[in-house]
mmCIF file as Biopython writes it, N, C-alpha, C and O atoms, coordinates in Angstrom:
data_model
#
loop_
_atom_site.group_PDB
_atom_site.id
_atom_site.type_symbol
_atom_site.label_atom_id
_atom_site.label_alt_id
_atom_site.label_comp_id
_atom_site.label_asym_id
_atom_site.label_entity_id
_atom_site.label_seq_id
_atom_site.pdbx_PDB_ins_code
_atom_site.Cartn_x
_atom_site.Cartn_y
_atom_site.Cartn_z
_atom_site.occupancy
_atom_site.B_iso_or_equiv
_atom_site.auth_seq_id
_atom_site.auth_asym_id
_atom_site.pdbx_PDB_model_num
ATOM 1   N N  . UNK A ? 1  ? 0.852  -1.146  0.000   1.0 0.0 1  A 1 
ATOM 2   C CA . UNK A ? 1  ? 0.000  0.000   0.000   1.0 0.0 1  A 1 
ATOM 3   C C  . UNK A ? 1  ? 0.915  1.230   0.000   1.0 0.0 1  A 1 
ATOM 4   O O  . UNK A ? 1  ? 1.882  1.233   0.761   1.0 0.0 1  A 1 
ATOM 5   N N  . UNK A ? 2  ? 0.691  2.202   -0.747  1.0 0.0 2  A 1 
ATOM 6   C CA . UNK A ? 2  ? 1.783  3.069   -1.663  1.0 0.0 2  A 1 
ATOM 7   C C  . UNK A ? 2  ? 0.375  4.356   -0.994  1.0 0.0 2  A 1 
ATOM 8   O O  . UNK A ? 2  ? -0.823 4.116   -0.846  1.0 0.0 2  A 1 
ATOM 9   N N  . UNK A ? 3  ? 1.139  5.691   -0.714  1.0 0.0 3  A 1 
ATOM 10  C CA . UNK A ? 3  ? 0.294  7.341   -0.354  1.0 0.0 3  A 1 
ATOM 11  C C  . UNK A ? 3  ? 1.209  7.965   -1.311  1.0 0.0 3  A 1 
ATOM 12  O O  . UNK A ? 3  ? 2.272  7.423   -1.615  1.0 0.0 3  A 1 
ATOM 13  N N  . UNK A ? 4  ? 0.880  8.940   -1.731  1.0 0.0 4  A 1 
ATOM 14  C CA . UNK A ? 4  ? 1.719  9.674   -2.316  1.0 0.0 4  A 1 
ATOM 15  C C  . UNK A ? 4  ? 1.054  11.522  -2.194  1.0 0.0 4  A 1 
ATOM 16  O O  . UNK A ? 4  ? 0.045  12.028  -2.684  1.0 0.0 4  A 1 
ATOM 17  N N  . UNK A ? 5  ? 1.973  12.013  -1.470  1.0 0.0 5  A 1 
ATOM 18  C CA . UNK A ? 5  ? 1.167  13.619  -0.895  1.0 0.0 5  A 1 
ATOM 19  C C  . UNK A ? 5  ? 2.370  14.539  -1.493  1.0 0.0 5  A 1 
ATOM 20  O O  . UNK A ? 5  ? 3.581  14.368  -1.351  1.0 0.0 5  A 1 
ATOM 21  N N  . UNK A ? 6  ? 1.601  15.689  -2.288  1.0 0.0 6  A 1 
ATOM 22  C CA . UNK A ? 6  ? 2.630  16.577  -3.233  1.0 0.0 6  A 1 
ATOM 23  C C  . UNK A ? 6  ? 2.225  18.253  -2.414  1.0 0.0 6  A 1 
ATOM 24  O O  . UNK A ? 6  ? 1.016  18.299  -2.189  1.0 0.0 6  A 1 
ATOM 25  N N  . UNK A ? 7  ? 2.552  18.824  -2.215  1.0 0.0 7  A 1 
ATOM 26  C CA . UNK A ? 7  ? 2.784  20.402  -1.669  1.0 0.0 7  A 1 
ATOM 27  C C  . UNK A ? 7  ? 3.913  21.198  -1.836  1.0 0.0 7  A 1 
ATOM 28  O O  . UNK A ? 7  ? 4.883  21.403  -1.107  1.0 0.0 7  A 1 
ATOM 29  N N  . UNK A ? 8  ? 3.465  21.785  -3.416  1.0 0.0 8  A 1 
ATOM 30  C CA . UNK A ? 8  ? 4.473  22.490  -3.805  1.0 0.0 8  A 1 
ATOM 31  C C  . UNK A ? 8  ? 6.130  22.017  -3.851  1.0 0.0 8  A 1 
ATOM 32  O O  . UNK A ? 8  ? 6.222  22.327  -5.039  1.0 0.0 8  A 1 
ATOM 33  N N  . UNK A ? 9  ? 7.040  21.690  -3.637  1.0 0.0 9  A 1 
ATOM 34  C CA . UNK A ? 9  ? 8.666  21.538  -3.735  1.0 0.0 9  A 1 
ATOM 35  C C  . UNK A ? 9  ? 8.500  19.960  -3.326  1.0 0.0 9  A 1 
ATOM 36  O O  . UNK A ? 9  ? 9.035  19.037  -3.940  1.0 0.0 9  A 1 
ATOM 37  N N  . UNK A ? 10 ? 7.454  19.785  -1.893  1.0 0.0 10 A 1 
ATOM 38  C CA . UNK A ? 10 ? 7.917  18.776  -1.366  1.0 0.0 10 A 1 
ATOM 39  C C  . UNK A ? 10 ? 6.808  17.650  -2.036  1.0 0.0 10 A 1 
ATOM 40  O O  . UNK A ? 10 ? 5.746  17.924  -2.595  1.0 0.0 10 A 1 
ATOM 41  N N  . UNK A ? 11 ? 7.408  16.278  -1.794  1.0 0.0 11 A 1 
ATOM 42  C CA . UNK A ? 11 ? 6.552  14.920  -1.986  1.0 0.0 11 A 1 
ATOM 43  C C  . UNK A ? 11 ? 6.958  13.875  -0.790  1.0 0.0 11 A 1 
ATOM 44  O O  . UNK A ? 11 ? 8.087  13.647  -0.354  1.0 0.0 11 A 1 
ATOM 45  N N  . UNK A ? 12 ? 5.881  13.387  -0.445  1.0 0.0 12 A 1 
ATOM 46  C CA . UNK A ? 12 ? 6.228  12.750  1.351   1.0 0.0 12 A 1 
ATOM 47  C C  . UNK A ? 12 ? 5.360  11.156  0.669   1.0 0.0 12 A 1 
ATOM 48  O O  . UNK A ? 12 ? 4.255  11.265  0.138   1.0 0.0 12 A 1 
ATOM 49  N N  . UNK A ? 13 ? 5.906  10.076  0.770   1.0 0.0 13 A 1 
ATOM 50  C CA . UNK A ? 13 ? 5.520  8.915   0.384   1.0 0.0 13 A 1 
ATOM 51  C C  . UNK A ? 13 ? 5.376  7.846   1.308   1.0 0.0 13 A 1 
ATOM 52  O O  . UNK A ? 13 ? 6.247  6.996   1.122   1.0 0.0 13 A 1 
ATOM 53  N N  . UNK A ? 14 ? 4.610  7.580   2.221   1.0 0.0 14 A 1 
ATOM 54  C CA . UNK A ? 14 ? 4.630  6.452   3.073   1.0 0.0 14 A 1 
ATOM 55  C C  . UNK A ? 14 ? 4.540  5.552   2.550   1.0 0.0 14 A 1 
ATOM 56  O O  . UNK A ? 14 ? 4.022  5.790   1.458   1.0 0.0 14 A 1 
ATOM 57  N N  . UNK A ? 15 ? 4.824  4.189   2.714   1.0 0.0 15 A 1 
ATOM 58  C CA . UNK A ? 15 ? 4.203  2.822   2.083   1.0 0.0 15 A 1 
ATOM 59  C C  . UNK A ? 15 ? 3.943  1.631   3.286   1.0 0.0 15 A 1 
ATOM 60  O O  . UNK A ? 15 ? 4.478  1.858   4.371   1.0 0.0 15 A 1 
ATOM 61  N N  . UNK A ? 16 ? 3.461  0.870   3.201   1.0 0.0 16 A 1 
ATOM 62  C CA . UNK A ? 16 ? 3.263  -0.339  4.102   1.0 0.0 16 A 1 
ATOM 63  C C  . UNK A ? 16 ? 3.399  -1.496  3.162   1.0 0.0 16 A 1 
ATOM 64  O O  . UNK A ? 16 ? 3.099  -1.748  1.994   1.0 0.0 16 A 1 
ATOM 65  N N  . UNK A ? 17 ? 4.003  -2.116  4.212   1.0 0.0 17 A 1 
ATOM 66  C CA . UNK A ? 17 ? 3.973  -3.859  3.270   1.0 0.0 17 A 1 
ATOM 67  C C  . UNK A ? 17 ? 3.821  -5.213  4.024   1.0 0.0 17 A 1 
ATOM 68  O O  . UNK A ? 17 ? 4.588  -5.519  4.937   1.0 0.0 17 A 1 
ATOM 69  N N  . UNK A ? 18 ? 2.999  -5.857  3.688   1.0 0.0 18 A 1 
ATOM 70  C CA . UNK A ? 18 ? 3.022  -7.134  4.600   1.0 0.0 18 A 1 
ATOM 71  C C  . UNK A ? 18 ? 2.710  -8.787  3.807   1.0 0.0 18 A 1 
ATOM 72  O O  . UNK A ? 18 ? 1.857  -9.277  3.066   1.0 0.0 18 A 1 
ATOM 73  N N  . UNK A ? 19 ? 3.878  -9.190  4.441   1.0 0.0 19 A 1 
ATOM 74  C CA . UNK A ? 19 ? 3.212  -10.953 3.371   1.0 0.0 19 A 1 
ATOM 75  C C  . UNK A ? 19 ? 3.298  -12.021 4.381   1.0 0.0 19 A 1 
ATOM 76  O O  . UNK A ? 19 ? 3.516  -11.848 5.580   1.0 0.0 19 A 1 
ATOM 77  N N  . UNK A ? 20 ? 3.118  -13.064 3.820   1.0 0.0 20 A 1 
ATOM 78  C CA . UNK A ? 20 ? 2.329  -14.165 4.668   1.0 0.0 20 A 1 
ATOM 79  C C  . UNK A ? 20 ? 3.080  -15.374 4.108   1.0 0.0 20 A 1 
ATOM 80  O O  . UNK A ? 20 ? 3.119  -15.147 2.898   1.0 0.0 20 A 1 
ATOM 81  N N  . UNK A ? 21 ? 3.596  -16.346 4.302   1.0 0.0 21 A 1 
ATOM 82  C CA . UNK A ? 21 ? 3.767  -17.704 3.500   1.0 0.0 21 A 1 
ATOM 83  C C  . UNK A ? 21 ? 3.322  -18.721 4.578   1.0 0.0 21 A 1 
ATOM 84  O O  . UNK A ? 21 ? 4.080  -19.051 5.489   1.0 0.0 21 A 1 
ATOM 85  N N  . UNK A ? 22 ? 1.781  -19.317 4.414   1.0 0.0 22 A 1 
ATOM 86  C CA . UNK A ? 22 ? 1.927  -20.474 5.510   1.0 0.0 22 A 1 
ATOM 87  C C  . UNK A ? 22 ? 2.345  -21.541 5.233   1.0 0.0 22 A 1 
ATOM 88  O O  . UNK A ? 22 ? 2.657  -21.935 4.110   1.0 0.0 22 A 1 
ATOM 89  N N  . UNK A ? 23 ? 2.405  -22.279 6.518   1.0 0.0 23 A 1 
ATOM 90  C CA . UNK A ? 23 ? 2.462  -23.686 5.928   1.0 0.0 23 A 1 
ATOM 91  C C  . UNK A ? 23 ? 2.363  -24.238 5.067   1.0 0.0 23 A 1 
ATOM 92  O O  . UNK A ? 23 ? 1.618  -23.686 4.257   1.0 0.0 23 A 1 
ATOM 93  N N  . UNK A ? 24 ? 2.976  -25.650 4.577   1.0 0.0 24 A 1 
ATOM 94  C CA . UNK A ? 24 ? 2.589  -26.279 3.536   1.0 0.0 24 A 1 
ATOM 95  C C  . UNK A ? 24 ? 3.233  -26.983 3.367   1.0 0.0 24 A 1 
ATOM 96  O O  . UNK A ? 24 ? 4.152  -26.682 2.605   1.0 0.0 24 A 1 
ATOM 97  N N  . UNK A ? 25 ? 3.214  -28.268 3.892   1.0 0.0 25 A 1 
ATOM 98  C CA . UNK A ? 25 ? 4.414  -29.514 3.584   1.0 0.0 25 A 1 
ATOM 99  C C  . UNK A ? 25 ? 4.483  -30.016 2.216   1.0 0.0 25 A 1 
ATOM 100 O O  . UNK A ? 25 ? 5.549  -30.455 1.785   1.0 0.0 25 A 1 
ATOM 101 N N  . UNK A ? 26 ? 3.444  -29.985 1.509   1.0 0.0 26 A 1 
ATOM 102 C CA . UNK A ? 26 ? 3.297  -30.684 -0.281  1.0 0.0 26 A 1 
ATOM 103 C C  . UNK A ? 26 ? 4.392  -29.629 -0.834  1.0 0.0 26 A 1 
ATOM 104 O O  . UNK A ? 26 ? 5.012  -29.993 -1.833  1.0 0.0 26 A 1 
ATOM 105 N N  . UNK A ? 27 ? 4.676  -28.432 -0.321  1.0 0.0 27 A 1 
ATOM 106 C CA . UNK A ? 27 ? 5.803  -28.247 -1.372  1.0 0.0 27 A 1 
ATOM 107 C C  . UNK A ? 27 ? 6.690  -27.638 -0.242  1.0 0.0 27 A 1 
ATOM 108 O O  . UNK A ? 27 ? 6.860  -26.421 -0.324  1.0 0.0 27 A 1 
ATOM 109 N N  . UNK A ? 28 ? 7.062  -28.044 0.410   1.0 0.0 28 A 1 
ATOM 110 C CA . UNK A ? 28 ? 8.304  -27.956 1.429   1.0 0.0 28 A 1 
ATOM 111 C C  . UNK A ? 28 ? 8.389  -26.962 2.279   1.0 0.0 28 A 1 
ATOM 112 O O  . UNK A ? 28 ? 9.498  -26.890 2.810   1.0 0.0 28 A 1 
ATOM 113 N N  . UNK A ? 29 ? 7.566  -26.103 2.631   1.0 0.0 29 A 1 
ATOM 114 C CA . UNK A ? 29 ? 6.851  -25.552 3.867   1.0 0.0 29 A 1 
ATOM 115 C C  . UNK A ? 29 ? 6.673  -25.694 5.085   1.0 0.0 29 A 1 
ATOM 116 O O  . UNK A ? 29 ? 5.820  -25.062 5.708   1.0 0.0 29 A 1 
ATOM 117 N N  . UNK A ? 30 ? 7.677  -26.788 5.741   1.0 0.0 30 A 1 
ATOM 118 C CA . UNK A ? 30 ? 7.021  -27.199 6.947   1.0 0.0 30 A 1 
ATOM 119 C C  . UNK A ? 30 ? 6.607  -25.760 8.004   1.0 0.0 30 A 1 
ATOM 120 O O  . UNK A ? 30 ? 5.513  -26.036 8.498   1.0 0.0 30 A 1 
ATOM 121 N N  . UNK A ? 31 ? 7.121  -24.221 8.569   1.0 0.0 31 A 1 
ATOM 122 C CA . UNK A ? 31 ? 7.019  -23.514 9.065   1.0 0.0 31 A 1 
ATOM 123 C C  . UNK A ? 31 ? 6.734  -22.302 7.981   1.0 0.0 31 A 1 
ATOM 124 O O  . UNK A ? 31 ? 7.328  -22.153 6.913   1.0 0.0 31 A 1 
ATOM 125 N N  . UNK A ? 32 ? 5.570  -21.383 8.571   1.0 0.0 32 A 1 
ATOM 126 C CA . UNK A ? 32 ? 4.922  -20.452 7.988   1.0 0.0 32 A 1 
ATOM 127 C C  . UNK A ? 32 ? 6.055  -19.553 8.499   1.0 0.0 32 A 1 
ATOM 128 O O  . UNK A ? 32 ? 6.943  -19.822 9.308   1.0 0.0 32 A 1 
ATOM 129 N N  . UNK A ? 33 ? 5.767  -18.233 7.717   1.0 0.0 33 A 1 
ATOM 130 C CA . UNK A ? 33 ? 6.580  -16.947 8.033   1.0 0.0 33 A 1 
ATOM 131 C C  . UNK A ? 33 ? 5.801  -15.724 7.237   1.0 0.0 33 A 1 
ATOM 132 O O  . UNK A ? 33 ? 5.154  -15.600 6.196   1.0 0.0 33 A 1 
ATOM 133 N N  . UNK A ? 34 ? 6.268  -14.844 8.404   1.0 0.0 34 A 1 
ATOM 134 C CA . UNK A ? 34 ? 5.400  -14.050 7.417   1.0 0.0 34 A 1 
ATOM 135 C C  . UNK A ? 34 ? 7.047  -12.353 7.461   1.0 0.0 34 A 1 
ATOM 136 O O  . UNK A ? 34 ? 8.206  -12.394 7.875   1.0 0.0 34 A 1 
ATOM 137 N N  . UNK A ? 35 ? 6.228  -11.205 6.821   1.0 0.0 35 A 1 
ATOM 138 C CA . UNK A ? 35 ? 7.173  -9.834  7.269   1.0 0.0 35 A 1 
ATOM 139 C C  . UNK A ? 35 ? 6.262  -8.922  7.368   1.0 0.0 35 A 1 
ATOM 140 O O  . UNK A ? 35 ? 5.079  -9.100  7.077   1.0 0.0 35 A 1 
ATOM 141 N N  . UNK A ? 36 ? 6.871  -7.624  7.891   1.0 0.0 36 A 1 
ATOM 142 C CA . UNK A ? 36 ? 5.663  -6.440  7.744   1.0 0.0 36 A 1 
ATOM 143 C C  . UNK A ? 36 ? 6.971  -5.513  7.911   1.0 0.0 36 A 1 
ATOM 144 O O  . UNK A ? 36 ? 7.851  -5.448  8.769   1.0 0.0 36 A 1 
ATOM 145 N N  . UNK A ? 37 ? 6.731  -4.882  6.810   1.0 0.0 37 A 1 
ATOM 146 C CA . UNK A ? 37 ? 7.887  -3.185  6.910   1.0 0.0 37 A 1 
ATOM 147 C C  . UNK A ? 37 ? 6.858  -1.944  6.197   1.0 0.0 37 A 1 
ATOM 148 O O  . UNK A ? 37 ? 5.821  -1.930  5.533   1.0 0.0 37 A 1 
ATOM 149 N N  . UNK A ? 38 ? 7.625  -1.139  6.652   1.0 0.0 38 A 1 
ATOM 150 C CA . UNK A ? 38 ? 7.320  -0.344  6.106   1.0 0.0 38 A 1 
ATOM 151 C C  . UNK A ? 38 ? 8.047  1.273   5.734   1.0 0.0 38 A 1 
ATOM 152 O O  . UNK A ? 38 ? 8.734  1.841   6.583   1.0 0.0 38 A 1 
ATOM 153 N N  . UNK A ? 39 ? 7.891  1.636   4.922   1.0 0.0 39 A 1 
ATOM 154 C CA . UNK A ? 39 ? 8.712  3.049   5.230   1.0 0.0 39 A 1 
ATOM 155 C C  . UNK A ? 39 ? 8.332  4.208   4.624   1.0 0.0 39 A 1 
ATOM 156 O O  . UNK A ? 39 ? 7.197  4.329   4.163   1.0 0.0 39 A 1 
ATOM 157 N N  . UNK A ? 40 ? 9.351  5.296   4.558   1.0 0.0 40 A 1 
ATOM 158 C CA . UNK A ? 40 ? 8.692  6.685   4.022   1.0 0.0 40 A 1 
ATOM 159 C C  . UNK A ? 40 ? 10.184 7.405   3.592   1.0 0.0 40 A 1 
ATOM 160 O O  . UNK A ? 40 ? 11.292 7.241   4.102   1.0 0.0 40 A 1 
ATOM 161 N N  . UNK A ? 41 ? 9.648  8.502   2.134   1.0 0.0 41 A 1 
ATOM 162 C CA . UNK A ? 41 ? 10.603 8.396   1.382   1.0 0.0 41 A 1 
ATOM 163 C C  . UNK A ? 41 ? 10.504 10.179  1.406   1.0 0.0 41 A 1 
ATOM 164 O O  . UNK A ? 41 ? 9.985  10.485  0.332   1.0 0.0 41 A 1 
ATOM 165 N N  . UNK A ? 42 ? 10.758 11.259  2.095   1.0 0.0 42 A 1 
ATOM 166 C CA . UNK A ? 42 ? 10.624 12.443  1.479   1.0 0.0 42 A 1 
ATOM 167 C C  . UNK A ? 42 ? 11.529 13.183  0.488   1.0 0.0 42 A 1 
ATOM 168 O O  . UNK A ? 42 ? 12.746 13.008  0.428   1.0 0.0 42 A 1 
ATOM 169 N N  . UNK A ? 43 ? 10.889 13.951  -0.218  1.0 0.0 43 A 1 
ATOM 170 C CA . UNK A ? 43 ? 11.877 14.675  -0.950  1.0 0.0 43 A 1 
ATOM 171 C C  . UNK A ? 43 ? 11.475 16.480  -1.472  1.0 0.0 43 A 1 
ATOM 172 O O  . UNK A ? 43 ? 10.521 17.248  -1.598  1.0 0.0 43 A 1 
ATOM 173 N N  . UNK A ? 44 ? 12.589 16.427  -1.591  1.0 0.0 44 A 1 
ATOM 174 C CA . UNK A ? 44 ? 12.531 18.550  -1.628  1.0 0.0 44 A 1 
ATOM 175 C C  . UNK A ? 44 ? 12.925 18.500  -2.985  1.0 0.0 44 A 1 
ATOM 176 O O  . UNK A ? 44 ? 13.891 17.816  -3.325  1.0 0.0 44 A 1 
ATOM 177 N N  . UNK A ? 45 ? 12.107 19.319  -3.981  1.0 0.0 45 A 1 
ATOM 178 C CA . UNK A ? 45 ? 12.826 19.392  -5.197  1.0 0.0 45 A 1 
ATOM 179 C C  . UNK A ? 45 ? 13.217 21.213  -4.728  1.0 0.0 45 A 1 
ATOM 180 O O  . UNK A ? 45 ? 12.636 21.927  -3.911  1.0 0.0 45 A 1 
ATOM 181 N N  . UNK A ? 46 ? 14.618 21.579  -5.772  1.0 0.0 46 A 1 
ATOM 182 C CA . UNK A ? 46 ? 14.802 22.605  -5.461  1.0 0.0 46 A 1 
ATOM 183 C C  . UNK A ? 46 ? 15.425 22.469  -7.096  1.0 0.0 46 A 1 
ATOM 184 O O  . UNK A ? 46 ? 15.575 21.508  -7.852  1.0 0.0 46 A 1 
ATOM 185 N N  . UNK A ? 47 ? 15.797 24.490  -7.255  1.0 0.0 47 A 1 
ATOM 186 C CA . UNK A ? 47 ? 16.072 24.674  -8.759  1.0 0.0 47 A 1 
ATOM 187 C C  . UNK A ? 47 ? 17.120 24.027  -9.381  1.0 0.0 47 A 1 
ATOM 188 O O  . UNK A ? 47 ? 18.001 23.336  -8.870  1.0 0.0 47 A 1 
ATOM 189 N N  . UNK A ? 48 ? 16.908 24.365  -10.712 1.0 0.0 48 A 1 
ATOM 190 C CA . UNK A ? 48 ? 17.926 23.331  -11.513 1.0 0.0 48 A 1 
ATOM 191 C C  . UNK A ? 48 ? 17.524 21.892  -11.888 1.0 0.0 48 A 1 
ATOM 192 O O  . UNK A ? 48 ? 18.449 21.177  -12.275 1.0 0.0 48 A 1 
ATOM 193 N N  . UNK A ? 49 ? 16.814 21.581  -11.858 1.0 0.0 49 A 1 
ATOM 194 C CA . UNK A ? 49 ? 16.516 20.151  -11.392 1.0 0.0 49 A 1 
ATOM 195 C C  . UNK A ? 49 ? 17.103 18.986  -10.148 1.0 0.0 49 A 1 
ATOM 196 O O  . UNK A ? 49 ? 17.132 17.756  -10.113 1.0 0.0 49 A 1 
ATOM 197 N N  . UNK A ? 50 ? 17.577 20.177  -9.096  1.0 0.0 50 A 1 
ATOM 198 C CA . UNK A ? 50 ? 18.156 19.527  -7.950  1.0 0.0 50 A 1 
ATOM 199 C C  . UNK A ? 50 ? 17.300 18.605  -6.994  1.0 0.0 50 A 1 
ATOM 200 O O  . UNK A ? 50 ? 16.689 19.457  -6.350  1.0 0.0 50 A 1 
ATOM 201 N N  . UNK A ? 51 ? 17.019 17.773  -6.668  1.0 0.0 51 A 1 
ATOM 202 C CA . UNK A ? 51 ? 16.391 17.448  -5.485  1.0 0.0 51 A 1 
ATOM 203 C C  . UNK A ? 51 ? 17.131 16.854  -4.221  1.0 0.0 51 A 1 
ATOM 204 O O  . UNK A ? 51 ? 18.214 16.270  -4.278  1.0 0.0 51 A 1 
ATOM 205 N N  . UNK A ? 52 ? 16.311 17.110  -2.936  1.0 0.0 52 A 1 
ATOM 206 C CA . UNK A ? 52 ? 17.353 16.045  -1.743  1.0 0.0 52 A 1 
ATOM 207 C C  . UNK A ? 52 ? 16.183 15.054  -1.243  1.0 0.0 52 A 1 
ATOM 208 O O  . UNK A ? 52 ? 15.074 15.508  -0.958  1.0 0.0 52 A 1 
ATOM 209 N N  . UNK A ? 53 ? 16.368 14.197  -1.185  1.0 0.0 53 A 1 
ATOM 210 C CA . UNK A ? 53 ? 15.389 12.835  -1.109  1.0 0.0 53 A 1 
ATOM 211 C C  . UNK A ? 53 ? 16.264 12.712  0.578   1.0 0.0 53 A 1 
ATOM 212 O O  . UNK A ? 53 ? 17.389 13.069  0.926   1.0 0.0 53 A 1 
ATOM 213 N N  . UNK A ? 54 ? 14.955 11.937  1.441   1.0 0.0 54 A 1 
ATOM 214 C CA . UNK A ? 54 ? 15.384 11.308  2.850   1.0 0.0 54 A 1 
ATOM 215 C C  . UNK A ? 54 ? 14.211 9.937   2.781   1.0 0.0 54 A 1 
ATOM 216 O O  . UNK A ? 54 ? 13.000 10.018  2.575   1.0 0.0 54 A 1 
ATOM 217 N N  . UNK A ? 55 ? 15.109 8.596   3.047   1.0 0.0 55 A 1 
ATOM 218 C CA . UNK A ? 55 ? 13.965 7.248   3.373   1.0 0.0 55 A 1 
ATOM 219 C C  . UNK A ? 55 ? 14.392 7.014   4.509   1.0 0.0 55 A 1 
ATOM 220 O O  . UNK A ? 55 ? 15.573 6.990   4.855   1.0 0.0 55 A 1 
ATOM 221 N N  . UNK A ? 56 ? 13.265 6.791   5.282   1.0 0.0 56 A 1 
ATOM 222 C CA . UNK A ? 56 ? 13.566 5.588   6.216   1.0 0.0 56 A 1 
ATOM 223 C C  . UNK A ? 56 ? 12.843 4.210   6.365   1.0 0.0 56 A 1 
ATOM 224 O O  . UNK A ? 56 ? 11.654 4.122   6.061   1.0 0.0 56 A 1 
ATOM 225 N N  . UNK A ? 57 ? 13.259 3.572   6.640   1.0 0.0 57 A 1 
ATOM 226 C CA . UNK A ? 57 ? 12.519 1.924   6.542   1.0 0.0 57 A 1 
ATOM 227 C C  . UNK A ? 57 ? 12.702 0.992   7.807   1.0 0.0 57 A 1 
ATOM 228 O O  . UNK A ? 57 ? 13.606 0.926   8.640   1.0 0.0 57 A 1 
ATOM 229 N N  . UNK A ? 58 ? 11.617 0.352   7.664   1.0 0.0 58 A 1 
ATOM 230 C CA . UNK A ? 58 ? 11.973 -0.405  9.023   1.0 0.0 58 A 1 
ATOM 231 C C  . UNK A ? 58 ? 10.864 -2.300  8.457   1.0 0.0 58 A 1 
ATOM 232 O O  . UNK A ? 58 ? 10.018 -2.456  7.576   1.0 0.0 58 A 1 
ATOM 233 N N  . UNK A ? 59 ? 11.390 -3.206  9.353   1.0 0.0 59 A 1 
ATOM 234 C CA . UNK A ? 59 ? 10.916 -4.412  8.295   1.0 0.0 59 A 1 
ATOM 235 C C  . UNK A ? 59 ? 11.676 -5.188  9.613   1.0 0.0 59 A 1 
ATOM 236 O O  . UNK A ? 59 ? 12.673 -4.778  10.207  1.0 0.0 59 A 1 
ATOM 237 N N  . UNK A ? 60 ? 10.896 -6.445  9.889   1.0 0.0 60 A 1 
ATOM 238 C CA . UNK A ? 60 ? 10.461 -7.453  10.756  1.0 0.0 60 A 1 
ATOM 239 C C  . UNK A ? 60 ? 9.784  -8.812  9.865   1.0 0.0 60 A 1 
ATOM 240 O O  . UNK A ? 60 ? 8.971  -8.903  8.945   1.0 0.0 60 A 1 
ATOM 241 N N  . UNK A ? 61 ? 10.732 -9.963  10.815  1.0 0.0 61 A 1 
ATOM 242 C CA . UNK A ? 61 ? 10.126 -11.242 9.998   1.0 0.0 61 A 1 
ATOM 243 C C  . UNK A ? 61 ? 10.185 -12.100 10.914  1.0 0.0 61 A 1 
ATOM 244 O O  . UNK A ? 61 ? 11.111 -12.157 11.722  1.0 0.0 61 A 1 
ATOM 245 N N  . UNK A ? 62 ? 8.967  -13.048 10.886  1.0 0.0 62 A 1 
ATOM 246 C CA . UNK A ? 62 ? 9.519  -14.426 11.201  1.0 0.0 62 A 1 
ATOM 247 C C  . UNK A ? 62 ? 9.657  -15.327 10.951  1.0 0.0 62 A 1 
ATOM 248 O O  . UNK A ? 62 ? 9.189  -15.421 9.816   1.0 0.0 62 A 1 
ATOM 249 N N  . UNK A ? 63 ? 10.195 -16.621 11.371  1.0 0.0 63 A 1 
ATOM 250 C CA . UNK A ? 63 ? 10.987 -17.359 10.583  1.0 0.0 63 A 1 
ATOM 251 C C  . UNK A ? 63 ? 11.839 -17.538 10.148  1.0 0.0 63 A 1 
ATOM 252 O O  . UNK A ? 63 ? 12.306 -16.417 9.951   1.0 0.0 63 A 1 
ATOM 253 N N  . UNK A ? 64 ? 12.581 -18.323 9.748   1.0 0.0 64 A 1 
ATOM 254 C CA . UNK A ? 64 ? 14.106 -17.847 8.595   1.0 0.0 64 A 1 
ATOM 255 C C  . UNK A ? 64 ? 13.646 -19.182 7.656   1.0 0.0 64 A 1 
ATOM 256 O O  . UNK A ? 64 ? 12.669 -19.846 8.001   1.0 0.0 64 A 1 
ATOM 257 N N  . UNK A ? 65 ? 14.521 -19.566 6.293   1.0 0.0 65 A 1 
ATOM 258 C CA . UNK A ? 65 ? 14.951 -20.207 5.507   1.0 0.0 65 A 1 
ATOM 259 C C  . UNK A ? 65 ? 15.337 -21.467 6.214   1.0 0.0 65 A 1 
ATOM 260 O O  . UNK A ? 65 ? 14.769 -22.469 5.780   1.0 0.0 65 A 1 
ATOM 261 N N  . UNK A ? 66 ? 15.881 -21.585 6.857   1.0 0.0 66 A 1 
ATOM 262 C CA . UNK A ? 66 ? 16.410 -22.990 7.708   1.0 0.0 66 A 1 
ATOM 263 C C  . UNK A ? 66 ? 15.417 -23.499 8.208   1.0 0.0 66 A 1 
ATOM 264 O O  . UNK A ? 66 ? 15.648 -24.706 8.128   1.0 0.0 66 A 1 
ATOM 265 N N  . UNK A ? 67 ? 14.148 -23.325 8.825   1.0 0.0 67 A 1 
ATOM 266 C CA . UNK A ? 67 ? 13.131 -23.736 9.509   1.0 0.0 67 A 1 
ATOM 267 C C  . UNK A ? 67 ? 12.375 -24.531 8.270   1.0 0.0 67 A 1 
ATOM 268 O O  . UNK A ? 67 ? 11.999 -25.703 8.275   1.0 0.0 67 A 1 
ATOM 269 N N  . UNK A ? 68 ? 12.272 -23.660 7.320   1.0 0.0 68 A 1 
ATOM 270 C CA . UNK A ? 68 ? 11.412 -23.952 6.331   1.0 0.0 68 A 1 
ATOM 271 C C  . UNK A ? 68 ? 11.414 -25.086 5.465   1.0 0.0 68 A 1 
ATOM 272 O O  . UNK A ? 68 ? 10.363 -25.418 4.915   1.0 0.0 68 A 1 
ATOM 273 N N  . UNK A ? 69 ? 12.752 -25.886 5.231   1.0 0.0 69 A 1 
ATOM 274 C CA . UNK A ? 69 ? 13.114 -26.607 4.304   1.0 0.0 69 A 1 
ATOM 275 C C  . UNK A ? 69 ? 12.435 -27.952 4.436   1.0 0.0 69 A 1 
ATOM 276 O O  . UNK A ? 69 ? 11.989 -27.857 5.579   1.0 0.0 69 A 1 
ATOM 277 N N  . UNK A ? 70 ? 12.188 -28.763 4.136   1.0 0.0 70 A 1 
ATOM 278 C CA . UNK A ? 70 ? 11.453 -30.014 4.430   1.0 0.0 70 A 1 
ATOM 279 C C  . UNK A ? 70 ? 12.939 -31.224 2.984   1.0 0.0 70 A 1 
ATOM 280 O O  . UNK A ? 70 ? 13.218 -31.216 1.785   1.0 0.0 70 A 1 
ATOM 281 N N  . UNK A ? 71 ? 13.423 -32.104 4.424   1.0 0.0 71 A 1 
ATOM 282 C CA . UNK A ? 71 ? 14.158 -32.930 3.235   1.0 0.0 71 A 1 
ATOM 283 C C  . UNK A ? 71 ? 13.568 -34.326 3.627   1.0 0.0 71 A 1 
ATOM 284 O O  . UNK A ? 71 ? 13.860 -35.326 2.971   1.0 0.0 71 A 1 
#
């Protein structure tokens, strides 16, 4: 999920993100995991075609790759 807010010079962009993988042993799934981040991207345009852009982000998971493997 993407905002996008414009006021004159500046543009301020939040986003959210979240996914899911559950279970599922038929294709090697044994442990679900999911993430949720999200972040925000501002930026100043100034003359010339200069701009100064600032993101910050932040993002959480659980699970890892090793849990998941089914041999």
């Amino acid at each position: 999920m993407i905002y996008a807010y414009t006021k004159g010079a500046w543009i301020i962009q939040p986003y959210f993100q979240y996914t899911s993988v559950p279970t599922n042993a038929s294709i090697g799934v044994a442990k679900g995991a999911s993430t949720t981040g999200g972040a925000i991207l501002i930026s100043r345009a100034f003359k010339h075609g200069f701009s100064l852009p600032f993101r910050w982000e932040y993002i959480s998971s659980s699970g890892n790759a090793a849990e998941t493997l089914l041999i």
